[in-house]
C-alpha positions in Angstrom: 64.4 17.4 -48.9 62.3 17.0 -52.0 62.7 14.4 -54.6 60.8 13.8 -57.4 61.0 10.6 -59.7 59.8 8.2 -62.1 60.4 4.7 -63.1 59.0 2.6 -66.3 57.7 -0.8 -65.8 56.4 -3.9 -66.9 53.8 -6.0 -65.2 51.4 -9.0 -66.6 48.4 -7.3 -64.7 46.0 -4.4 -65.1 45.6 -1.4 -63.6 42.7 -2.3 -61.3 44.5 -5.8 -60.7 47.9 -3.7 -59.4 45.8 -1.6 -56.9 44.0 -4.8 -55.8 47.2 -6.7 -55.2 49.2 -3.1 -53.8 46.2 -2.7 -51.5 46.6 -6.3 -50.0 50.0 -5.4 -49.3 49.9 -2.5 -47.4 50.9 -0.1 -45.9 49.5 2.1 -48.4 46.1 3.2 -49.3 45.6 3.3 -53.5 42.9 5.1 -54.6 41.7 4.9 -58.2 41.4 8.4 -60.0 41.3 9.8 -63.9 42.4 12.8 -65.2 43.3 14.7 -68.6 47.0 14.3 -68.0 47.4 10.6 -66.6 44.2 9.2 -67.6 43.3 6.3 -65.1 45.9 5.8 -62.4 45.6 5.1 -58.9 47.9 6.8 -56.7 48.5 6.7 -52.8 49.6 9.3 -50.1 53.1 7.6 -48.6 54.1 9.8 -46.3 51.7 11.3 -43.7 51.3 15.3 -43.4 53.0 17.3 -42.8 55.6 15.8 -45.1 54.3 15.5 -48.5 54.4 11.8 -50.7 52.4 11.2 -53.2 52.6 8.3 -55.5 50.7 7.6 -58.7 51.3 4.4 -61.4 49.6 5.2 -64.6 49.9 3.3 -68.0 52.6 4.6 -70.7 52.0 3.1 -73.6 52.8 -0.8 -73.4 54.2 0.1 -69.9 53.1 1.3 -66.6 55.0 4.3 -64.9 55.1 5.2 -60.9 55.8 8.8 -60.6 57.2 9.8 -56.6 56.6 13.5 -55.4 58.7 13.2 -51.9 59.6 16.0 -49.5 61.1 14.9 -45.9 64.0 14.4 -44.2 66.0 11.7 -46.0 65.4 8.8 -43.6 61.4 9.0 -44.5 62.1 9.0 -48.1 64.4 6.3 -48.5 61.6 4.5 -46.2 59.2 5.2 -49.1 61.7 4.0 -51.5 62.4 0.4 -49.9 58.6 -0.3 -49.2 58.4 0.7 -53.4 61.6 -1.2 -54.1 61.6 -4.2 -52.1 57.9 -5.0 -51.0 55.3 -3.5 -53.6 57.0 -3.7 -57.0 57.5 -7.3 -56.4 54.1 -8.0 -55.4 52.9 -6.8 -58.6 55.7 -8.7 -60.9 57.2 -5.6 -62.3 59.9 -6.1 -64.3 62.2 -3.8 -66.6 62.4 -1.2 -64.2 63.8 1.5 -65.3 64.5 5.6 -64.1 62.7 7.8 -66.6 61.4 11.7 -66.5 59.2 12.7 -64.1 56.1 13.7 -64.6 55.3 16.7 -62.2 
């Protein structure tokens, strides 16, 4: 089952401040990366192969966006959405969360 999302947020810390807090958290692995279309974002693999998740937060304007790329059987992917949901977005204060278009 694929699902592909994205929610706006706001957050008091930089970029390179959320992957160093998200990294300390587990149990993801955030890379840093740039390109034409995101710019700098850091993104993390959530779901191991042969299922695909891919996750990527990236600034939008005065917010930041996390943009989900999921394909699995729906208990993995709603797995991937409470680690999101109830352990990392907290860790990094987001607030004014919000569903918004994806980005893929």
């Amino acid at each position: 089952m694929k699902r592909v999302r994205a929610y706006a947020f706001k957050s008091p810390m930089t970029l390179p401040e959320i992957r160093a807090r998200l990294d300390e958290a587990g149990p993801w692995r955030w890379i840093e990366r740039e390109s034409d279309r995101f710019g700098d974002y850091i993104s993390a693999r959530a779901l191991p192969d042969p299922d695909h998740g891919m996750v990527k937060i990236f600034i939008e304007g005065d917010r930041f966006a996390v943009d989900l790329v999921l394909d699995a059987e729906p208990q993995k992917l709603d797995a991937v959405y409470d680690t999101l949901f109830a352990h990392l977005l907290p860790r990094i204060d987001a607030s004014e969360i919000t569903e918004t278009e994806h980005y893929e």
